[in-house]
N, CA, C, O and CB atoms as a CASP TS submission, in Angstrom:
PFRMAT TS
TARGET T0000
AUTHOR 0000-0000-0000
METHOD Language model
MODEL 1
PARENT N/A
ATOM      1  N   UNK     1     -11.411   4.757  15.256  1.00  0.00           N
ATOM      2  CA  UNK     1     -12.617   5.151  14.561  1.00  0.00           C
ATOM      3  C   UNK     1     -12.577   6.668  14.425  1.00  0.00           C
ATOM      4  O   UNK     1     -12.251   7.482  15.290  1.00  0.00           O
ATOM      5  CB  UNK     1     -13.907   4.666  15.315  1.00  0.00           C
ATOM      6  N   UNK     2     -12.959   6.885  13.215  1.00  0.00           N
ATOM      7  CA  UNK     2     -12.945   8.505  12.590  1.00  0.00           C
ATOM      8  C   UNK     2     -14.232   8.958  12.279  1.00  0.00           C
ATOM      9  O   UNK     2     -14.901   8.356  11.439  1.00  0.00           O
ATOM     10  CB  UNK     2     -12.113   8.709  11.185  1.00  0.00           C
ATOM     11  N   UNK     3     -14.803  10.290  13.057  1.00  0.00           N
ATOM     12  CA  UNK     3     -16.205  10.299  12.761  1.00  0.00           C
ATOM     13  C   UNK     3     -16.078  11.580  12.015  1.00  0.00           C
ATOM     14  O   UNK     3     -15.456  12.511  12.527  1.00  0.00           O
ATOM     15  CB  UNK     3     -17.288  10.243  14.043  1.00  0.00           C
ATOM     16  N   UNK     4     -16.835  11.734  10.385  1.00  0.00           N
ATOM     17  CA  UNK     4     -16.291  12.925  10.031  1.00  0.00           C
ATOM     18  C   UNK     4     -17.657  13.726   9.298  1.00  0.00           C
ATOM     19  O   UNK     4     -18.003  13.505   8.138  1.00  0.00           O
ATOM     20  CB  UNK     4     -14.901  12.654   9.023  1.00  0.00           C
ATOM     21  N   UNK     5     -18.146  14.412   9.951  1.00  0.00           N
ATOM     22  CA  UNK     5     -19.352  14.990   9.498  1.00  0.00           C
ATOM     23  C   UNK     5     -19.233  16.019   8.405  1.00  0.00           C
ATOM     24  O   UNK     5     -19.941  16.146   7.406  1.00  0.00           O
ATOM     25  CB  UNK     5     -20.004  15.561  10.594  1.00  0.00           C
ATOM     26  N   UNK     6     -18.179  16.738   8.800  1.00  0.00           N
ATOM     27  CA  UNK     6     -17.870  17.472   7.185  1.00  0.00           C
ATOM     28  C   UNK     6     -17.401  17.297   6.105  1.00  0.00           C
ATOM     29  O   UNK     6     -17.120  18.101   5.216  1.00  0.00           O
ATOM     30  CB  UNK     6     -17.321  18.231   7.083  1.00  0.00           C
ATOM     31  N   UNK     7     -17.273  15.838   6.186  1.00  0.00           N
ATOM     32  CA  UNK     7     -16.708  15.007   5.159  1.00  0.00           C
ATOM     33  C   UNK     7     -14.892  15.483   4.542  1.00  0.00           C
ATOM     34  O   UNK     7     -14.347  15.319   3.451  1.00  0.00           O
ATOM     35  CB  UNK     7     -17.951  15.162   3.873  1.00  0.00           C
ATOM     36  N   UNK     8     -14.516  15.969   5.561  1.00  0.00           N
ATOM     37  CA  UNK     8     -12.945  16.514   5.202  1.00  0.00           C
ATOM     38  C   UNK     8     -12.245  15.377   4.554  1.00  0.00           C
ATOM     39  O   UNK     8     -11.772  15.432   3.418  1.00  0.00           O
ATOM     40  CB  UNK     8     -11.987  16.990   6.611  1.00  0.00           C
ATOM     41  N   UNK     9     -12.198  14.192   5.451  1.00  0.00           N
ATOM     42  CA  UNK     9     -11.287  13.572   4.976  1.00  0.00           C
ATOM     43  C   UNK     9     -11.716  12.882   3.806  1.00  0.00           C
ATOM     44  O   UNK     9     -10.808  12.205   3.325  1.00  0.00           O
ATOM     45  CB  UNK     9     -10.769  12.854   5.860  1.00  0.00           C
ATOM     46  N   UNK    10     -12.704  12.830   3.239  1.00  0.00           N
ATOM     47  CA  UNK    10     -13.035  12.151   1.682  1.00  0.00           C
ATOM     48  C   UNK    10     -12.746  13.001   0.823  1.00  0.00           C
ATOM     49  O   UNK    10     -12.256  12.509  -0.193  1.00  0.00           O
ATOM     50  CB  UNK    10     -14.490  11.733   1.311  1.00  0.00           C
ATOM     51  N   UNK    11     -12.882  14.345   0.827  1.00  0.00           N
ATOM     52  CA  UNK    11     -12.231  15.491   0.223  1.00  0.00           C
ATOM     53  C   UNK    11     -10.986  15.152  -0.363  1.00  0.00           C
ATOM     54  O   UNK    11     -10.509  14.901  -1.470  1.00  0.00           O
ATOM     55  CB  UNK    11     -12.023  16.541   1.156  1.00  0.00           C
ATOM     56  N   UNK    12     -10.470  15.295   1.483  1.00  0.00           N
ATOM     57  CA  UNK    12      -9.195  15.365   1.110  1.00  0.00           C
ATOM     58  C   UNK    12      -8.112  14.420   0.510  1.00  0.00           C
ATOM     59  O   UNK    12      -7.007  14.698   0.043  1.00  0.00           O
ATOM     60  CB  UNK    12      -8.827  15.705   1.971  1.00  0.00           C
ATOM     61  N   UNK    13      -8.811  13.097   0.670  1.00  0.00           N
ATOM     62  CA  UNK    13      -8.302  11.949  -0.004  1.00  0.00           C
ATOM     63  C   UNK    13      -9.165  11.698  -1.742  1.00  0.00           C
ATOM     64  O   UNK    13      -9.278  10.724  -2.486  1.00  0.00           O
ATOM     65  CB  UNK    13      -8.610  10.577   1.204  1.00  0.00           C
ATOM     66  N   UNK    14      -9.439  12.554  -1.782  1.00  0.00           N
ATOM     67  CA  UNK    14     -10.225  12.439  -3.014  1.00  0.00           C
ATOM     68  C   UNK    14     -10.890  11.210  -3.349  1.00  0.00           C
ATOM     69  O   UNK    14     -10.501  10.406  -4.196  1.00  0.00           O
ATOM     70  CB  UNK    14      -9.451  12.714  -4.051  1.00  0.00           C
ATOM     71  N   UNK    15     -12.289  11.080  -2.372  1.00  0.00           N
ATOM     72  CA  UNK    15     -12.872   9.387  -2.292  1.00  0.00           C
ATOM     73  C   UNK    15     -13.696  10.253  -3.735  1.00  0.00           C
ATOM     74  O   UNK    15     -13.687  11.340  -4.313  1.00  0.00           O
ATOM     75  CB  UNK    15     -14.140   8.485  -0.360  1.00  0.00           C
ATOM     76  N   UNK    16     -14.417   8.782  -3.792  1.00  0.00           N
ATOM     77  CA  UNK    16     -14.949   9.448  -5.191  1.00  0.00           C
ATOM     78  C   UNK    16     -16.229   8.692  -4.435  1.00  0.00           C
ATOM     79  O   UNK    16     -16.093   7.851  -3.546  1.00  0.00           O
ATOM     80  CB  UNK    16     -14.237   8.958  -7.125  1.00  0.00           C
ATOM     81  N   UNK    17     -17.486   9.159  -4.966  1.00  0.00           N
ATOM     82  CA  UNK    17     -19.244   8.711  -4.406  1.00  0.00           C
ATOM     83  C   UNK    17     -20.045   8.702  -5.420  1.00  0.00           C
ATOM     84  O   UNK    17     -20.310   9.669  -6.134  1.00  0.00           O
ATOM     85  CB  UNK    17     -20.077   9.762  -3.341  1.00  0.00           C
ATOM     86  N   UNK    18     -20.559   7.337  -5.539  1.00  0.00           N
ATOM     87  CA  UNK    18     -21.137   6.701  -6.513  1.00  0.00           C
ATOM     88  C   UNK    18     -22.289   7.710  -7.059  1.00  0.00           C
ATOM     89  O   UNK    18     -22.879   8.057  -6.035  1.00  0.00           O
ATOM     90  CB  UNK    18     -21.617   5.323  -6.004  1.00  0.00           C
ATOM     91  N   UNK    19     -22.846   8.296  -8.080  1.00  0.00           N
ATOM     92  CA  UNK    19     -23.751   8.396  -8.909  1.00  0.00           C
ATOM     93  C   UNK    19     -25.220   8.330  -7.996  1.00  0.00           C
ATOM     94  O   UNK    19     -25.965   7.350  -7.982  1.00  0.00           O
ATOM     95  CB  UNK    19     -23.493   7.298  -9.995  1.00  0.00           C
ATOM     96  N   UNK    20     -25.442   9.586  -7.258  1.00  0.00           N
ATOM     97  CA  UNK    20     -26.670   9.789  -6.972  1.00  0.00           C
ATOM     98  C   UNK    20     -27.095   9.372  -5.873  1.00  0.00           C
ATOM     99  O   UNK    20     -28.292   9.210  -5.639  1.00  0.00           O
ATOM    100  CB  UNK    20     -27.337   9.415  -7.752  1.00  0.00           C
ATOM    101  N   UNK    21     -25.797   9.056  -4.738  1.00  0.00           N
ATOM    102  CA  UNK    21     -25.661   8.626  -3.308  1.00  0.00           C
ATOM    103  C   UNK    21     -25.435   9.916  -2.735  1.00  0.00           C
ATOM    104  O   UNK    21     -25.280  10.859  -3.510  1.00  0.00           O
ATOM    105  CB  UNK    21     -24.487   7.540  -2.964  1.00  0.00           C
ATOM    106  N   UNK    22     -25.382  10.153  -1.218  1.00  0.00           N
ATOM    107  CA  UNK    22     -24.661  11.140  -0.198  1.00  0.00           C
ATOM    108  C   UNK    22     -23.452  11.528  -0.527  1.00  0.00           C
ATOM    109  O   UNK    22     -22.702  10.553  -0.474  1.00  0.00           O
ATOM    110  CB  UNK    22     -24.485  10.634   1.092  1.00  0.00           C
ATOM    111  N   UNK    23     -23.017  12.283  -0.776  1.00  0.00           N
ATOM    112  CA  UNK    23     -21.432  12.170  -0.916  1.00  0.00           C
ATOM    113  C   UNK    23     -20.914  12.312   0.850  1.00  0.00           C
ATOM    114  O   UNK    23     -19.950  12.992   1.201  1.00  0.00           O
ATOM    115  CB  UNK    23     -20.707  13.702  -2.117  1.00  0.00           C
ATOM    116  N   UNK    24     -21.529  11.754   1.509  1.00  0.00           N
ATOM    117  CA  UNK    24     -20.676  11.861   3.030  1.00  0.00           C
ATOM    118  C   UNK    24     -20.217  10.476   3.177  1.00  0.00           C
ATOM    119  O   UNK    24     -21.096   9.692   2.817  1.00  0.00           O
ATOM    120  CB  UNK    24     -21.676  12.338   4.531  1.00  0.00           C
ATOM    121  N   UNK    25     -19.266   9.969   3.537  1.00  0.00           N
ATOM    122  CA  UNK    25     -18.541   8.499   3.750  1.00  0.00           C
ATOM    123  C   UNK    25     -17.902   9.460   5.614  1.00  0.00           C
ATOM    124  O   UNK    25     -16.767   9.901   5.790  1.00  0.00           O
ATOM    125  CB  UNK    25     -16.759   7.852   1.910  1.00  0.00           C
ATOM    126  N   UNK    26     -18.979   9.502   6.587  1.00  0.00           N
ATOM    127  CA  UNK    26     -18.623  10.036   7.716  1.00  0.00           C
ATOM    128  C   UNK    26     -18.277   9.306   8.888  1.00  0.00           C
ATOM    129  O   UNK    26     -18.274   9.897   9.967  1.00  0.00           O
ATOM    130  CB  UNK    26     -19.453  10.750   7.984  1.00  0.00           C
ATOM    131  N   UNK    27     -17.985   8.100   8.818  1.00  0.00           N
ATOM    132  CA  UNK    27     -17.602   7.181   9.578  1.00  0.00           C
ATOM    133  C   UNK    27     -16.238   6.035   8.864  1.00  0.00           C
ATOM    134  O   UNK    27     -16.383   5.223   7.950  1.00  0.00           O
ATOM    135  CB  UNK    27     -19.012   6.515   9.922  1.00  0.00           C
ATOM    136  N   UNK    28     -15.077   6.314   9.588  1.00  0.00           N
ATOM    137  CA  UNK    28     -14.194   5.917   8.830  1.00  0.00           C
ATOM    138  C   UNK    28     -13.321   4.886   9.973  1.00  0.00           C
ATOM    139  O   UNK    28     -13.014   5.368  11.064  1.00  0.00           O
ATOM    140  CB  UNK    28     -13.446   7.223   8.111  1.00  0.00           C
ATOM    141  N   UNK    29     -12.921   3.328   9.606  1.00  0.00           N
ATOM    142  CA  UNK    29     -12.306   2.846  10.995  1.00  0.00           C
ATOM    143  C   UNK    29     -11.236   2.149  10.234  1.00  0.00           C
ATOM    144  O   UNK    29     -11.337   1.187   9.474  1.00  0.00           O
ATOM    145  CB  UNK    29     -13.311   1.812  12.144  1.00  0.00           C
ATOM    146  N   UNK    30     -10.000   2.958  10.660  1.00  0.00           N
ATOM    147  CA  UNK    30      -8.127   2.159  10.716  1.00  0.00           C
ATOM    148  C   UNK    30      -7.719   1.191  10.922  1.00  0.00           C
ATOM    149  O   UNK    30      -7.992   0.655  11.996  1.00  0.00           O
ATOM    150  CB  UNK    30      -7.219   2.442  11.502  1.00  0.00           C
ATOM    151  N   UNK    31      -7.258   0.836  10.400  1.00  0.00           N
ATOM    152  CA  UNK    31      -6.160  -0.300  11.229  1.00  0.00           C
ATOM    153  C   UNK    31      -4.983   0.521  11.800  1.00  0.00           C
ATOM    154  O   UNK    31      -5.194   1.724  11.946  1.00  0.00           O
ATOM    155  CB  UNK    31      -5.399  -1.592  10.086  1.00  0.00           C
ATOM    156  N   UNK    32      -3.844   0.064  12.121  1.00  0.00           N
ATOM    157  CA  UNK    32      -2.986   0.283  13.206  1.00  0.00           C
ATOM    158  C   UNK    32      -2.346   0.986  12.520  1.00  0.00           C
ATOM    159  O   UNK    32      -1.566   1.823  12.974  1.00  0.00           O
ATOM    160  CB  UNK    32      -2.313  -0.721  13.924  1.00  0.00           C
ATOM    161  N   UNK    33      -2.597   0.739  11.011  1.00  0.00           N
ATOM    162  CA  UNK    33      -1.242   1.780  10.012  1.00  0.00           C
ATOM    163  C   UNK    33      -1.764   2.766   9.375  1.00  0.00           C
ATOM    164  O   UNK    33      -1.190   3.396   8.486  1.00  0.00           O
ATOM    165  CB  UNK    33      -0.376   1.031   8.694  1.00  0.00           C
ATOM    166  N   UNK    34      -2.926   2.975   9.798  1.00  0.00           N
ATOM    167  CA  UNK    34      -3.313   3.911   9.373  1.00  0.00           C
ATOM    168  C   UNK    34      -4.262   4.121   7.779  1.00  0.00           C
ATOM    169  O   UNK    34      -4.494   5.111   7.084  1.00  0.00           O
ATOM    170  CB  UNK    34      -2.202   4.453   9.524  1.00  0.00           C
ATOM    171  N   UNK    35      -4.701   2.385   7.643  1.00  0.00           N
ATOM    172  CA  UNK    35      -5.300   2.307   7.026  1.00  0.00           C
ATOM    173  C   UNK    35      -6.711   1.708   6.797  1.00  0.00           C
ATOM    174  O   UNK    35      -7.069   0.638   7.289  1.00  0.00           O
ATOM    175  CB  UNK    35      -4.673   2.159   6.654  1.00  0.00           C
ATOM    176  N   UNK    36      -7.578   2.595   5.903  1.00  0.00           N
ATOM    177  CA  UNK    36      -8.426   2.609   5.621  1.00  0.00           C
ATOM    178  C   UNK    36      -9.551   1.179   5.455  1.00  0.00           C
ATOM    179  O   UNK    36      -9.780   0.487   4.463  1.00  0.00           O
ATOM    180  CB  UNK    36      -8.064   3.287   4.835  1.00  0.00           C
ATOM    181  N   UNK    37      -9.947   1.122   6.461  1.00  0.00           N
ATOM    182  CA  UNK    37     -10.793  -0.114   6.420  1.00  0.00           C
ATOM    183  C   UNK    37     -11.987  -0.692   5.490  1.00  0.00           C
ATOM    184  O   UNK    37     -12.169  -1.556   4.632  1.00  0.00           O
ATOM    185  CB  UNK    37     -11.284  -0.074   7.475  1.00  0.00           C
ATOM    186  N   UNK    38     -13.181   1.033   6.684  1.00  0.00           N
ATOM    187  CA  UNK    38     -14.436   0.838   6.600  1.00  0.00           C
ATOM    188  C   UNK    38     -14.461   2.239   6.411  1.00  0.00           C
ATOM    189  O   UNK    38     -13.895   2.995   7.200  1.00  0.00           O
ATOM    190  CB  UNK    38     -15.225   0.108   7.682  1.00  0.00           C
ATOM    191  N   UNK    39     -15.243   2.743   5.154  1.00  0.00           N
ATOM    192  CA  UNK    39     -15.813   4.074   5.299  1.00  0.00           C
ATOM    193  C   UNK    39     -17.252   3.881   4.863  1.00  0.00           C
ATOM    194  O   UNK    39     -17.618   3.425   3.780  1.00  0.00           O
ATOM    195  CB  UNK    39     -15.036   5.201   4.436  1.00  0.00           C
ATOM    196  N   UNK    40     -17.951   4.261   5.780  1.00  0.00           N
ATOM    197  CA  UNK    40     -19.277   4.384   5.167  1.00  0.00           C
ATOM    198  C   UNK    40     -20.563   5.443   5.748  1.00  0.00           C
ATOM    199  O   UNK    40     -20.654   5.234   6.957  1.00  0.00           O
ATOM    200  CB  UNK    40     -19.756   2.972   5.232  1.00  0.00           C
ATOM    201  N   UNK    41     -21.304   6.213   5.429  1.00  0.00           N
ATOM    202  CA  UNK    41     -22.103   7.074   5.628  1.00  0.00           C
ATOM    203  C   UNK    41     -22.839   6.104   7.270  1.00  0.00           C
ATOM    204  O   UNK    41     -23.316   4.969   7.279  1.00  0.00           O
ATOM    205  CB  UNK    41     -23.096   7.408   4.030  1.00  0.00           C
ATOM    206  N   UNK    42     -22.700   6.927   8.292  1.00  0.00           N
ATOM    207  CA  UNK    42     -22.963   6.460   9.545  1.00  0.00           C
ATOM    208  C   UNK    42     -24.500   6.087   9.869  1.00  0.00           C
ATOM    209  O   UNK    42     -24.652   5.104  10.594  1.00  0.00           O
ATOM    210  CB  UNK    42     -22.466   7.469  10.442  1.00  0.00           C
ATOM    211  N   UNK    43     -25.520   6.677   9.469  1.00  0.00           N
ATOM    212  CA  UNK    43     -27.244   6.366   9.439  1.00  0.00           C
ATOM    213  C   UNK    43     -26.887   5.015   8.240  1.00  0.00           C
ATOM    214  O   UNK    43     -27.925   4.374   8.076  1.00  0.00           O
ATOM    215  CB  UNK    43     -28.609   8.132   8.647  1.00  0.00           C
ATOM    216  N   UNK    44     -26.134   4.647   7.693  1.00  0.00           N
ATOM    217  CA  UNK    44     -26.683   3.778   6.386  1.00  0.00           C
ATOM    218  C   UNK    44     -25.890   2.365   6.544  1.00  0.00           C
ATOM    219  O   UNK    44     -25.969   1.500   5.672  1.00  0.00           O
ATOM    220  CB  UNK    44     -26.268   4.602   4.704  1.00  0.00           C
ATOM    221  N   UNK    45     -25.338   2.249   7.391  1.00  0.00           N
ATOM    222  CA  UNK    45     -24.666   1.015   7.786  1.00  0.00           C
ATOM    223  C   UNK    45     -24.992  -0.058   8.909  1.00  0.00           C
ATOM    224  O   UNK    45     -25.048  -0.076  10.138  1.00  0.00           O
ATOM    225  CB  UNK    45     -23.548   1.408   8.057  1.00  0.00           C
ATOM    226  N   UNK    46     -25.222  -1.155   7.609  1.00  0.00           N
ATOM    227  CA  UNK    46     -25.879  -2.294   8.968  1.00  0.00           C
ATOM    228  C   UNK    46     -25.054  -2.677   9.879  1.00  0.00           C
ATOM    229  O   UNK    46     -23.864  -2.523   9.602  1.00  0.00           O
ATOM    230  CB  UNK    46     -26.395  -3.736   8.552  1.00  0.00           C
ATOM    231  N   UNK    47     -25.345  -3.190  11.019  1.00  0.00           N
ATOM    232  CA  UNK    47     -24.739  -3.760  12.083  1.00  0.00           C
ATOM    233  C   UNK    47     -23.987  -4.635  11.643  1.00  0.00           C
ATOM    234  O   UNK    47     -22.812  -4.471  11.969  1.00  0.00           O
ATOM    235  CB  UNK    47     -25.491  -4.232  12.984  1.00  0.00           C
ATOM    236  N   UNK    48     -24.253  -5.725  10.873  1.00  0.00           N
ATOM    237  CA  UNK    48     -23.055  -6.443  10.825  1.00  0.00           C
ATOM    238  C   UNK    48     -22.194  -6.534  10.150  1.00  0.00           C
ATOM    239  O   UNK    48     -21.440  -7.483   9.937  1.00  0.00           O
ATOM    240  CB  UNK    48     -23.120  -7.249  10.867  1.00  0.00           C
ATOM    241  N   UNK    49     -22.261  -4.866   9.479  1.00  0.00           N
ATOM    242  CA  UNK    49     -21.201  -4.793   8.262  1.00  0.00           C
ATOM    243  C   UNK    49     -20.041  -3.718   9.457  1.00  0.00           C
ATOM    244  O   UNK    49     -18.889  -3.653   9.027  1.00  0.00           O
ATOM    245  CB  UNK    49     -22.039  -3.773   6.312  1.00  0.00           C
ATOM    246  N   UNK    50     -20.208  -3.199  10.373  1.00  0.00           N
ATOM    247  CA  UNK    50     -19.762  -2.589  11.143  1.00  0.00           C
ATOM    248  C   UNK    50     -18.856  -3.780  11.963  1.00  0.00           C
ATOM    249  O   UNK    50     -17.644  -3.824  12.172  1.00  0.00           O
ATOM    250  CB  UNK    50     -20.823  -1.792  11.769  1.00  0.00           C
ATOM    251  N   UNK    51     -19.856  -4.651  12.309  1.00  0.00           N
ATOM    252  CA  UNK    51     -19.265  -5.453  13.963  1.00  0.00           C
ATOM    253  C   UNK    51     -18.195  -6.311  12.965  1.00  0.00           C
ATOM    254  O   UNK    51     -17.119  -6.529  13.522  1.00  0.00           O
ATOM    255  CB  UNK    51     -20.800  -6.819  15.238  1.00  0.00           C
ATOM    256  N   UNK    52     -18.301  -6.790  11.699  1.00  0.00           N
ATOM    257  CA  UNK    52     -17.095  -7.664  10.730  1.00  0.00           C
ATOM    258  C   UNK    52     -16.050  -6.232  10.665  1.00  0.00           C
ATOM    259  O   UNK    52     -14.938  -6.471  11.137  1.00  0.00           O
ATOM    260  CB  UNK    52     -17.817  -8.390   8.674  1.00  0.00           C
ATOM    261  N   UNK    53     -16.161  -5.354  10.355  1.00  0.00           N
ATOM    262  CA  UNK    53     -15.139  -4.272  10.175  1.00  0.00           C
ATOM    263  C   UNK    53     -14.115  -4.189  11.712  1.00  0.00           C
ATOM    264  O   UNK    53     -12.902  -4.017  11.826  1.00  0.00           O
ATOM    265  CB  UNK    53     -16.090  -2.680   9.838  1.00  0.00           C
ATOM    266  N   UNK    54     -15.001  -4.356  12.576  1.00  0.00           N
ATOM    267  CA  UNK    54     -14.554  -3.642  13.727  1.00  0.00           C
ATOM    268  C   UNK    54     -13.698  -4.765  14.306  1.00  0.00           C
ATOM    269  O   UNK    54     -12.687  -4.523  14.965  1.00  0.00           O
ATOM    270  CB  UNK    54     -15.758  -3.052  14.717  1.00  0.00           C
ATOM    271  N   UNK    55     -14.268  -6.396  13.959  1.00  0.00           N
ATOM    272  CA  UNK    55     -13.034  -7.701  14.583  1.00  0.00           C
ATOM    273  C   UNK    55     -12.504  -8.191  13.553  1.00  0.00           C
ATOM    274  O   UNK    55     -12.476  -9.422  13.516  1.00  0.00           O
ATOM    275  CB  UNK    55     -13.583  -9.111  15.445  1.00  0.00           C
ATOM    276  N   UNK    56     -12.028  -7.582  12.614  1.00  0.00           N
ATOM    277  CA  UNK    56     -10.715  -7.195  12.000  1.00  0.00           C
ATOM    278  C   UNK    56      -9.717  -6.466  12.171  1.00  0.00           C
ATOM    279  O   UNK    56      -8.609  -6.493  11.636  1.00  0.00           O
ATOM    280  CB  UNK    56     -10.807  -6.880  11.226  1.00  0.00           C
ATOM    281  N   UNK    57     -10.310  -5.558  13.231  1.00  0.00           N
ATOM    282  CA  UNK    57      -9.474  -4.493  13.888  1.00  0.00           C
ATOM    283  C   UNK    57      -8.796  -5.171  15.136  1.00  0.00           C
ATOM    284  O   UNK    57      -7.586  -5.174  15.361  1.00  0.00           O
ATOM    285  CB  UNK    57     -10.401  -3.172  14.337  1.00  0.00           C
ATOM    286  N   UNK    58      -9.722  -5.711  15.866  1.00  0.00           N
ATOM    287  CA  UNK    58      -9.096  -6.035  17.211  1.00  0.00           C
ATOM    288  C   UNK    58      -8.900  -7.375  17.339  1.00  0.00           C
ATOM    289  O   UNK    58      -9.188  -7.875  18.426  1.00  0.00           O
ATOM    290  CB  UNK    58      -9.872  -5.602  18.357  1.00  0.00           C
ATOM    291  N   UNK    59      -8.382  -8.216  16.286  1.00  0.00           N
ATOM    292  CA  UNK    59      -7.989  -9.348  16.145  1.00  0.00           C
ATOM    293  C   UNK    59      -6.509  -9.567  16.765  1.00  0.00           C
ATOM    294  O   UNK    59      -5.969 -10.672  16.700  1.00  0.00           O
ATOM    295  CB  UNK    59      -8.140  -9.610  14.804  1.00  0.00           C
TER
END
């Protein structure tokens, strides 16, 4: 899990943010290769869109 308050890494991956949303995507969780799961603004994400992200991970 990647917690990114300055939003570097959406920057730097050039995420793109929908039309009149946060542009922060500050919570970001990997898989083993280093890829991109779950990114989503950390206050705005329900629980069970988190806890399905997260036992995909540790399956």
């Amino acid at each position: 899990m990647l917690i990114d308050p300055e939003d570097i890494v959406a920057r730097k991956l050039g995420l793109q943010h929908p039309p009149g949303t946060c542009p922060l995507n500050n919570i970001f969780l990997l898989d083993r290769s280093g890829r991109v799961v779950l990114r989503h603004h950390l206050s705005a994400i329900k629980d069970d869109a988190f806890r399905q992200a997260w036992r995909t991970l540790v399956r």
